[in-house]
Residue, then its C-alpha position, 0 to 999 in steps of 0.5 A: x500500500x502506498x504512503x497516499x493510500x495508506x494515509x486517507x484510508x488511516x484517517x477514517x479510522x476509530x481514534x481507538x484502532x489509530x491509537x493500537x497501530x500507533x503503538x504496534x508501529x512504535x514497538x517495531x521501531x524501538x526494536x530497530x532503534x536499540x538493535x540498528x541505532x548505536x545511540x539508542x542503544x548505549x542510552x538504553x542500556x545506561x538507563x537500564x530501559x528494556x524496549x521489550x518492556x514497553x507495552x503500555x503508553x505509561x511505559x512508553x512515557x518513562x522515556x527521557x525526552x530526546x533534545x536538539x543538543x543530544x542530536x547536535x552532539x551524536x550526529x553520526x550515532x544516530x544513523x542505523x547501520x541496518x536501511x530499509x532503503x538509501x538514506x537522504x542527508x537532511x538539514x535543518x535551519x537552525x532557527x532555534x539556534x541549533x542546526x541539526x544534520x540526520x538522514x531520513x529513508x524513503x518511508x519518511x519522505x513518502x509518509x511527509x508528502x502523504x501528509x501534506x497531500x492529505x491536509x490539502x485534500x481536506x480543503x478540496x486540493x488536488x495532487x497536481x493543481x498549481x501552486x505557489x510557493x513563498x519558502x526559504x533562501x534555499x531556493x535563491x542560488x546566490x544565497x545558498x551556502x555551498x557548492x552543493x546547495x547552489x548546484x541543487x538550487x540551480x538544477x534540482x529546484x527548477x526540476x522540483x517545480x516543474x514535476x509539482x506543477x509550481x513556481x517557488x519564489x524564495x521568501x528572503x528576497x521579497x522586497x517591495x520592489x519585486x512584489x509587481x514581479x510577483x503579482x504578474x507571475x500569479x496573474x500569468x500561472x493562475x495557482x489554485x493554492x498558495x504554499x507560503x511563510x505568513x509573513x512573506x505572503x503578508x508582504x504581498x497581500x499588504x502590497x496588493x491592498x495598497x495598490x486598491x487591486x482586487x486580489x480576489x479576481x487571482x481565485x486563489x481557493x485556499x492559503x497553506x501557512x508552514x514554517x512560521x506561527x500563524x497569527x489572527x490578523x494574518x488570516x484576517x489579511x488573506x481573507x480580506x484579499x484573496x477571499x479564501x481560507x487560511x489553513x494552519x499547518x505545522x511541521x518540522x523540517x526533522x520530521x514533517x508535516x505534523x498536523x494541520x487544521x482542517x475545515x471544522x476549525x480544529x488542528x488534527x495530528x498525522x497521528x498514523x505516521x507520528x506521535x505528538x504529545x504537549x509535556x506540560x511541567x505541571x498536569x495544571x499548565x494550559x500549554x506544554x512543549x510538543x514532544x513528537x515520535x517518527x514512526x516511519x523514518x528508519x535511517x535516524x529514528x527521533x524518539x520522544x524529540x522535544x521540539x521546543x515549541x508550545x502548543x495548548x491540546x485538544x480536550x479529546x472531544x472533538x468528533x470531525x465532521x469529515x470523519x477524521x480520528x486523529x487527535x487534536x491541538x487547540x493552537x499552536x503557541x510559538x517556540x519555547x525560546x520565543x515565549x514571553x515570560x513577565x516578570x509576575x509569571x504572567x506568559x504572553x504569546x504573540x495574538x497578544x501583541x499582534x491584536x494591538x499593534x495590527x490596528x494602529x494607523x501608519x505601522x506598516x511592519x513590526x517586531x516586538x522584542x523581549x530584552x528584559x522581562x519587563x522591558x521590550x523594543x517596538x520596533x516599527x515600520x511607518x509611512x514618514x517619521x511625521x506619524x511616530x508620535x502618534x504611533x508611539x502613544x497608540x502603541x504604549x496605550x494599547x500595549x499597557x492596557x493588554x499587558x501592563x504597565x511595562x517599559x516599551x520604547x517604540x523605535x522607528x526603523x526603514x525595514x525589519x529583515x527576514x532571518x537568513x532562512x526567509x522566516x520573519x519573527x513577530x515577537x523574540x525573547x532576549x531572555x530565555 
């Protein structure tokens, strides 16, 4: 059966039966992992942990947490010496700080693609139907890091696009003057679907507004935001231009696609091709960090891998109305390294800021920065330095009345870069 097939028969399956062959696939993979794995099996055996003796969820949770530093510092003991097919080096971004490097086999790749098709399907997308794709500087040769990296950008990508019926535009070249240049490509390849960063395509949607064109005549049918929190007035923006739903999908370049929001408003997990927990510090936490298990990647297996972001869980009530079993996260938080923590305890999540800083008149662009607990730089982008004491009242106001009375000192910038990997953050903490 192959990895399509097997993922939209899977989805119609009682959450239950889903539950058993998450577990059936985990115990076959433990044994891989201990006998193929050098790091697993070192681990385990320091642990004195016997995979033999996992046979409950309870049991499968005694199983320390697996971190990005472990991966950074085991690299090499983390690829099984017994593949099921050729193994693929894989490389992550490194925008939590730790740039990761491991393998990934055919299985993975293929239960990836699945799941991206399946989250597209709910939506009424097609295998096949045109799309475009804001995504990373990956994409752009002249700046992509490496003989082998410029090589694949340069010939494998165009290759890539063509198979998938795409255009991909890197999203760390998007600049007000290439944005016309973009507007046309859309006009002329009349994409059914946008697969984007938020942040980049906002700069394209806020374009299109501003220019008075109507971006719904594009009938564009649906938004697939990956890589980046999606936040409320972001949806609100493409809504308001292209007149189509916004899907909120989360992954991992470590494991991909991890779950994905479908239309009856609820965020459902790939749960057949990996296991996604939210580990909370305390039973009583609203949010806790996603810990998620690969069940199908074989050449370097992630067991318990802490993601470092947070998310709040579903309450396990929901029943689909697309008969979907899979399990359920309320929303999807930010990064760890990225949470707001004030100085009372109080944690603050980007919506907070978003909410007050979308609505003022003249910020184009902006970027809230943690540097002390209770001190933070607005940074904003506006139409002339003409409007900032205006803006700058607004912005505390708001702020204060949402948060508190806390230091703010609101900064006028020309522009807020994207990170190198074409990700744009909203909001940063100094402080973890």
């Amino acid at each position: 059966m192959g990895a399509m097939t097997e993922a939209l028969i899977n989805q119609q399956l009682d959450s239950e039966i889903i539950r058993d062959l998450q577990f059936k696939k985990l115990k076959t993979l433990l044994q891989h992992a201990y006998s193929t794995v050098p790091y697993y099996r070192d681990k385990f055996d320091s642990l004195g942990i016997n995979h033999e003796d996992i046979k409950t969820w309870g049991d499968f949770e005694q199983i320390p947490l697996l971190s990005k530093e472990e991966i950074q510092g085991n690299q090499d003991r983390f690829l099984s010496s017994r593949l099921r097919s050729k193994a693929v080096d894989i490389g992550t971004s490194g925008s939590t700080g730790i740039p990761l490097k491991f393998h990934q086999d055919k299985s993975s790749i293929a239960s990836d693609l699945a799941s991206h098709y399946r989250i597209l399907k709910w939506w009424g997308i097609e295998l096949g139907d045109p799309y475009i794709m804001f995504w990373g500087y990956g994409y752009n040769p002249r700046k992509a890091i490496g003989i082998r990296k410029k090589l694949k950008a340069l010939l494998y990508k165009p290759v890539e696009d063509r198979i998938m019926n795409r255009i991909t535009i890197a999203a760390s070249d998007i600049a007000e003057s290439d944005l016309q240049k973009d507007l046309v490509v859309l006009n002329k390849f009349k994409p059914k679907f946008i697969f984007a960063y938020p942040s980049g395509l906002s700069l394209l949607a806020e374009y299109i507004q501003a220019q008075d064109i109507d971006g719904r005549s594009l009938e564009i049918k649906l938004v697939l935001s990956f890589g980046e929190i999606l936040y409320d007035h972001q949806v609100d923006l493409f809504n308001d231009v292209f007149g189509c739903p916004t899907v909120n999908g989360y992954g991992a370049g470590e494991v991909g696609a991890i779950a994905g929001s479908l239309p009856c408003g609820h965020i459902h997990t790939m749960d057949d091709f990996i296991i996604t927990e939210v580990v909370k510090e305390k039973p009583t936490d609203e949010f806790g960090e996603i810990v998620v298990t690969h069940l199908e990647n074989y050449a370097s297996p992630l067991i318990r891998y802490n993601l470092q972001d947070l998310a709040i869980p579903g309450d396990g009530k929901h029943e689909c109305p697309l008969g979907v079993g899979f399990s359920t996260l309320k929303q999807i938080i930010g990064r760890h390294h990225d949470k707001i923590l004030l100085s009372d305890g109080t944690f603050i999540h980007g919506n907070v800021f978003s909410a007050v800083l979308r609505r003022i008149k003249h910020v184009n662009r902006f970027q809230v920065i943690q540097k002390e607990s209770d001190c933070f730089d607005i940074l904003v982008v506006t139409d002339s330095e003409d409007v900032m004491s205006e803006v700058e009242k607004k912005v505390k106001a708001g702020l204060r009345r949402r948060v508190g009375n806390k230091n703010f000192r609101v900064i006028r910038v020309s522009e807020i870069p994207t990170e190198a990997t074409g990700k744009f953050r909203f909001v940063r903490s100094e402080t973890n």
